[in-house]
C-alpha positions in Angstrom: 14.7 18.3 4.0 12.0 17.0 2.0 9.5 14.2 3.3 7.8 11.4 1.7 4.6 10.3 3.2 3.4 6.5 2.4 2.5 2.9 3.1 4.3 1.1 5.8 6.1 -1.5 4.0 8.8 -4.4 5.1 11.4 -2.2 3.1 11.0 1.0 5.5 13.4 0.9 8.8 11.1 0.8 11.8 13.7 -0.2 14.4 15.2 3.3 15.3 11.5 5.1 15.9 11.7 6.6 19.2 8.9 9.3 19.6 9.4 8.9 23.5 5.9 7.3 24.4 6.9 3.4 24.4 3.3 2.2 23.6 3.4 4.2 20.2 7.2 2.7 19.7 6.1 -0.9 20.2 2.4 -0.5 18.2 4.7 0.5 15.2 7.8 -1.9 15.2 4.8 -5.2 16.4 1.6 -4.3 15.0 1.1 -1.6 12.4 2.1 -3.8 9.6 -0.2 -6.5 10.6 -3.0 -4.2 11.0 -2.2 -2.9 7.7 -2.1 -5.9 5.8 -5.4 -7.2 7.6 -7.2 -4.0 6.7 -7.7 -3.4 10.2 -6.1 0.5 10.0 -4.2 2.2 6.9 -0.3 3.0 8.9 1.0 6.3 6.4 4.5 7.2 7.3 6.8 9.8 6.8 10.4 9.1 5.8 12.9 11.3 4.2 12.9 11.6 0.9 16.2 11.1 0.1 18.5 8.5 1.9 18.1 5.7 4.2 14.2 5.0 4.5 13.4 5.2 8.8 10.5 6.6 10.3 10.3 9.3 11.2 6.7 9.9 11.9 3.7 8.1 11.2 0.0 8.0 11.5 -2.9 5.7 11.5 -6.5 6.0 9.9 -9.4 3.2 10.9 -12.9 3.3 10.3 -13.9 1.1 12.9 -16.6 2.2 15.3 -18.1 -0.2 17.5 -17.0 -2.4 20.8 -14.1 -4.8 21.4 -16.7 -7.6 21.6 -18.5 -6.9 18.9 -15.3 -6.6 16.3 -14.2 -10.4 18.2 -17.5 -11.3 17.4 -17.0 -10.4 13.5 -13.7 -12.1 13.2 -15.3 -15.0 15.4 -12.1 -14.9 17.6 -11.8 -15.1 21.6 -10.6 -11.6 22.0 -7.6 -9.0 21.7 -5.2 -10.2 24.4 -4.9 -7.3 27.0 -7.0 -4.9 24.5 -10.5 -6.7 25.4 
């Protein structure tokens, strides 16, 4: 089977990821988009080639390095929620 590996778009089937670690499940079908659009992290996926277009693997890629506090600070918002 061939693979392609690209942007996480609205087009690409996110529903039916299950890698078995719930927290990875939920950060891809609730947040990766967002982040991606907000330039927060760059989400690549992999998705066959050929076919219906579902995840079947993905990774994500931030240059952030710092604290919580200090990226609230630069967005001049209260905080992540449970992350900080």
């Amino acid at each position: 089977m061939k693979w392609y590996f690209g942007n996480l778009d609205n087009s690409i089937n996110k529903a039916q990821f299950d890698c078995g670690i719930p927290q990875l499940n939920d950060y891809l079908n609730k947040y990766a988009l967002q982040n991606d659009k907000k330039g927060v992290a760059k989400v690549i996926v992999a998705i066959p080639a050929q076919g219906e277009r579902v995840v079947a693997g993905y990774y994500t890629k931030s240059a952030f390095k710092g604290t919580i506090s200090q990226l609230a600070q630069a967005f001049d918002i209260g905080g992540f929620g449970r992350y900080g």
